[in-house]
C-alpha positions in Angstrom: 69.2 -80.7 -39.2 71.1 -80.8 -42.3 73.5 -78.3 -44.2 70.7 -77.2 -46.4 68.0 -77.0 -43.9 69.9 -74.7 -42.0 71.0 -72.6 -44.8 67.3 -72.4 -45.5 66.2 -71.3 -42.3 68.9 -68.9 -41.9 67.6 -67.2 -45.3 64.3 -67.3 -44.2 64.9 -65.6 -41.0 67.1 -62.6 -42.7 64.1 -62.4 -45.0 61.7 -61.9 -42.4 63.9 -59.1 -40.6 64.3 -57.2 -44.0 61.1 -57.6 -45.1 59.4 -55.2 -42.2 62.4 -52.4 -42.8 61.2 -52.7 -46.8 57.7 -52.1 -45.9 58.7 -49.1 -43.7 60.5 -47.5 -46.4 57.6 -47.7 -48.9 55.4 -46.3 -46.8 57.5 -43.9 -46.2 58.0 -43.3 -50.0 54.1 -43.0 -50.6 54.5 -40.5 -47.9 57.2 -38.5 -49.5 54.9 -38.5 -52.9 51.8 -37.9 -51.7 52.8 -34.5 -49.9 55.0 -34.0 -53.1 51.7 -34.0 -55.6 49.8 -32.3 -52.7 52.3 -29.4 -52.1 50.6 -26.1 -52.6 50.8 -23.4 -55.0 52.4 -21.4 -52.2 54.9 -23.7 -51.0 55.8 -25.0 -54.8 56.3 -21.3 -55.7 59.0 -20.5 -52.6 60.5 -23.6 -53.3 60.9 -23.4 -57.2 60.9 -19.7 -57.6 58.8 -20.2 -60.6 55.2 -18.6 -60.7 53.0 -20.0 -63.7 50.8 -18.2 -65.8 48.3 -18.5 -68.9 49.1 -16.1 -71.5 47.0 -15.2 -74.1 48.3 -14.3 -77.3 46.0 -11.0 -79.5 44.1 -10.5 -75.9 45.0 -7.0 -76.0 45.1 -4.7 -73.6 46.1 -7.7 -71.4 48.5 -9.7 -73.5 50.2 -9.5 -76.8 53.1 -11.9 -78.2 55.7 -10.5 -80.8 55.8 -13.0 -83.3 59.2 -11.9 -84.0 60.7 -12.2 -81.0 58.5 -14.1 -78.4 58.4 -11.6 -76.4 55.3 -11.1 -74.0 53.9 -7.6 -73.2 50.3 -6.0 -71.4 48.6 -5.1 -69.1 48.2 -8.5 -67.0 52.0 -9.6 -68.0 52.8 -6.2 -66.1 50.7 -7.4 -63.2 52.0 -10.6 -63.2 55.7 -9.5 -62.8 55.3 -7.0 -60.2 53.8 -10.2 -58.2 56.6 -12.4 -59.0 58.8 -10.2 -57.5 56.8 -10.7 -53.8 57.8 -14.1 -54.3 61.4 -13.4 -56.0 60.2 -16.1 -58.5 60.5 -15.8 -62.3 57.3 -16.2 -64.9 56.8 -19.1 -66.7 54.4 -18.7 -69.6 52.0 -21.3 -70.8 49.6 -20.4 -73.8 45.8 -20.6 -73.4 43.1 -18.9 -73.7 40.0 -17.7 -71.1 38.4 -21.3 -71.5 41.5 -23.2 -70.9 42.6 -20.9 -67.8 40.3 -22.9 -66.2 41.3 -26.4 -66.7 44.8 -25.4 -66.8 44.5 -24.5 -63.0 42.5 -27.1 -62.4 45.3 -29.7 -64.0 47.8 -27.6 -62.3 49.7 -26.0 -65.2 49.7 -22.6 -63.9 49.4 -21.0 -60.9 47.5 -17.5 -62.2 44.8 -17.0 -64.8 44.5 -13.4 -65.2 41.4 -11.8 -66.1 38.8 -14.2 -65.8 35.0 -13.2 -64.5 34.0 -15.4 -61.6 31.1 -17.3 -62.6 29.2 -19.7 -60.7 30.1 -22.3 -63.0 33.7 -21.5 -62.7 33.7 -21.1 -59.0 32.7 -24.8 -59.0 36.2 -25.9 -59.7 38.4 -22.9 -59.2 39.2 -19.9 -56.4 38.9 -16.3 -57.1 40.8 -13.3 -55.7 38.8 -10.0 -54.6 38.8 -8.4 -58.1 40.8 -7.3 -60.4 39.0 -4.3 -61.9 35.5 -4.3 -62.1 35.2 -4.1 -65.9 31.6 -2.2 -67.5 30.1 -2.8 -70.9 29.2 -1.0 -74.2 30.0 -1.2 -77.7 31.6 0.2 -80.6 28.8 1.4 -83.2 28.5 2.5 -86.8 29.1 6.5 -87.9 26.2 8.4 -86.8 25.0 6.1 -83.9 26.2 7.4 -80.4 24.0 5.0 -78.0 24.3 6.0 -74.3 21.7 3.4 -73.1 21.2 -0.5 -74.0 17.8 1.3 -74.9 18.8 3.3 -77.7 20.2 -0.4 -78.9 16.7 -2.6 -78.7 15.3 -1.0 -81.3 14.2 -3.8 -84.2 15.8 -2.2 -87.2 19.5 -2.6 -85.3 21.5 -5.0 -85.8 23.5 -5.9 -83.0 26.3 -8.6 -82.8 28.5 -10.3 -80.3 30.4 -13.4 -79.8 28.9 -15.8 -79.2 28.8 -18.1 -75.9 30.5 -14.5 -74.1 29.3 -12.6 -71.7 28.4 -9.9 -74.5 25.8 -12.3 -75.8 24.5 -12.3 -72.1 24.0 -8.7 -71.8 22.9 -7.9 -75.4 20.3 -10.8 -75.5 19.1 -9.5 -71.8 19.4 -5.6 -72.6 18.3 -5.4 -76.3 16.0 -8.0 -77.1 14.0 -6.2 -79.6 17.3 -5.8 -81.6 18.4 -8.5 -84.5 20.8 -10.2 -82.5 24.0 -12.0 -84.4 26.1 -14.0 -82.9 29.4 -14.8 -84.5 32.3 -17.0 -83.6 35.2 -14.3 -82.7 35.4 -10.9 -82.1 37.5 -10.2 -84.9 34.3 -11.6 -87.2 31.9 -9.3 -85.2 34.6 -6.0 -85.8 34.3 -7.0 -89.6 30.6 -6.9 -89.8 30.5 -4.0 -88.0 33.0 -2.5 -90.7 31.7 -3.7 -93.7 28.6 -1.9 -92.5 26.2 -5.5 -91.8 25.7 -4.7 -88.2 25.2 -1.2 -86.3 26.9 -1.9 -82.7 29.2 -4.3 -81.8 28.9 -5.4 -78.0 32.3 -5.3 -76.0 33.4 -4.7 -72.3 35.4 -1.9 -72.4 39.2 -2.7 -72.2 38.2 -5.2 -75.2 36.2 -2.2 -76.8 39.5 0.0 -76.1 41.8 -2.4 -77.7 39.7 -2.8 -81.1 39.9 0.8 -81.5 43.7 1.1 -81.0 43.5 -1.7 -83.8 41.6 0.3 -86.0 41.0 3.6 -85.0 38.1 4.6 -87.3 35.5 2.7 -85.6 35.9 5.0 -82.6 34.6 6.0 -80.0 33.8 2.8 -77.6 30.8 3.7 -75.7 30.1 3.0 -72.1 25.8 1.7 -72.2 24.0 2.9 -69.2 20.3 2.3 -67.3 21.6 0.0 -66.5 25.4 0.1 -66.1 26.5 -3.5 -66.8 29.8 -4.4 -65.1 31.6 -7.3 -63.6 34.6 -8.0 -61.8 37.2 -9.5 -63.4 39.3 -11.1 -61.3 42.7 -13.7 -61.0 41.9 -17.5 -60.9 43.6 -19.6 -58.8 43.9 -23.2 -57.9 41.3 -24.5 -55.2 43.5 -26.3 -52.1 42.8 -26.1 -48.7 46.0 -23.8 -48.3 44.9 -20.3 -48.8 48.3 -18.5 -48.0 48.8 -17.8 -51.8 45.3 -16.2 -52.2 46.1 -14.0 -49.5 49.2 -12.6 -50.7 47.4 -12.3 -54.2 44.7 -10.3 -52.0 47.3 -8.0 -50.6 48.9 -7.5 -53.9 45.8 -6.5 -55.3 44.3 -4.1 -52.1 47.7 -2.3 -51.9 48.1 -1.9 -56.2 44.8 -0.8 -56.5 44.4 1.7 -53.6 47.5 3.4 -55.0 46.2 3.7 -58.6 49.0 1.6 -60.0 46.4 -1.3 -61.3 44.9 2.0 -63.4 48.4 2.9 -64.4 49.0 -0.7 -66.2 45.8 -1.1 -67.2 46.6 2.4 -69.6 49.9 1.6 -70.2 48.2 -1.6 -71.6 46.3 0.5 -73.6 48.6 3.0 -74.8 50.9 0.3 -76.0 48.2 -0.9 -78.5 47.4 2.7 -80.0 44.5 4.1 -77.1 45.6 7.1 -75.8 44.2 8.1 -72.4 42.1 10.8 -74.0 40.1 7.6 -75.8 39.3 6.4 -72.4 36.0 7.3 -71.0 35.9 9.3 -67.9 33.7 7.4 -66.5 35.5 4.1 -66.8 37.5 3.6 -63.6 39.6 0.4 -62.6 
């Protein structure tokens, strides 16, 4: 065999010893980064110390951003930091909104989307703690109209708005047919209306309801609608993986805060910091 054929076969043979090893080590890479992109939210949090959250600027009781400052205050920003500390993790805020929440869990951009109503359509794609509060509807109505029923509502000569693709256009449409039903893009466009005197009730679960009287207190009182009482829970998304230890803490969070009346303390502190005092608040409504 010649110089070069040796040389040659000599490479050739390193080459096939190295080759296997290389292999190994990808493998072992793909390894490493699949568990990395499949860690979950529970794990990631203990790890990073960071717990995500949507945050919803003008949402109020739940959230409200000062402009000036970009500071973060409510209700559910109260929640979420009395959870963060289970986990000794810091918030991280990401802006959104109630439609978003749910694609931002679902492309992992946050770990908690607070007040969201577990729909079946939802539940498709994300998980759901026990709930929240279980929130009832009713509406804010003109001077001289005190409805306690959705049947002093579905009368034809009452206008009746809501916005439109909400939950409030669910209940008004199924409550008070016989009304004129408007549907208008935002709340804020249904509150005008109902100010500038082109609609008589303005359709609202009753934190919202709450908080558009602490904005403008002259189209008080909210009124809780009853026979029947509409109410759903509203409860904290979360990301579906087969891990359910975060859920479970959530769970706990939420059983131990609620059965000591503390998620009915923020949810009024919520209030009061946007004008509601608790005298404004129904008896009725509990959390």
């Amino acid at each position: 065999m010649t110089d070069g054929l040796r040389r040659l076969s000599l490479r050739r043979r390193a080459l096939a010893c190295v080759l296997p090893v290389l292999a190994l080590a990808g493998a072992a890479s793909g390894v490493a980064r699949a568990q990395g992109a499949g860690e979950s939210t529970f794990d990631r949090v203990r790890r990073t110390k960071v717990m995500r959250m949507a945050a919803l600027p003008g949402e109020l009781p739940y959230f409200q951003k000062d402009l000036a400052t970009g500071e973060w205050s409510g209700a559910c920003i109260a929640m979420a930091g009395d959870l963060a500390k289970v986990f000794d993790a810091r918030l991280e805020y990401v802006e959104s909104t109630y439609g978003n929440s749910v694609l931002d869990l679902q492309s992992n951009k946050i770990d908690l989307g607070f007040a969201l109503n577990p729909t079946p359509a939802r539940a498709l794609s994300i998980a759901f703690t026990r709930p929240m509060i279980t929130h009832p509807f009713g509406c804010l109505a003109k001077k001289g109209l005190a409805p306690k029923t959705w049947d002093d509502l579905n009368k034809p000569e009452l206008v009746v708005v809501f916005d439109i693709g909400s939950l409030h256009e669910t209940a008004a449409r199924r409550y008070c047919p016989k009304a004129q039903l408007t549907g208008f893009k935002t709340r804020d466009e249904c509150t005008l209306a109902l100010q500038s005197g082109r609609a008589d009730a303005h359709i609202q679960a009753a934190l919202l309801g709450l908080a558009t009287v602490g904005k403008n207190p002259s189209l008080g009182p909210y009124y809780l609608l009853t026979n029947p009482t509409v109410a759903l829970p509203s409860c904290i998304g979360l990301q579906r993986e087969p891990d359910t230890r975060f859920r479970e803490v959530v769970d706990a969070w939420l059983d131990m805060n609620r059965g000591t009346g503390q998620l009915r303390e923020w949810m009024l502190d919520g209030l009061a910091k946007f004008g509601v005092t608790r005298d404004q608040v129904p008896p009725e409504l509990t959390f």
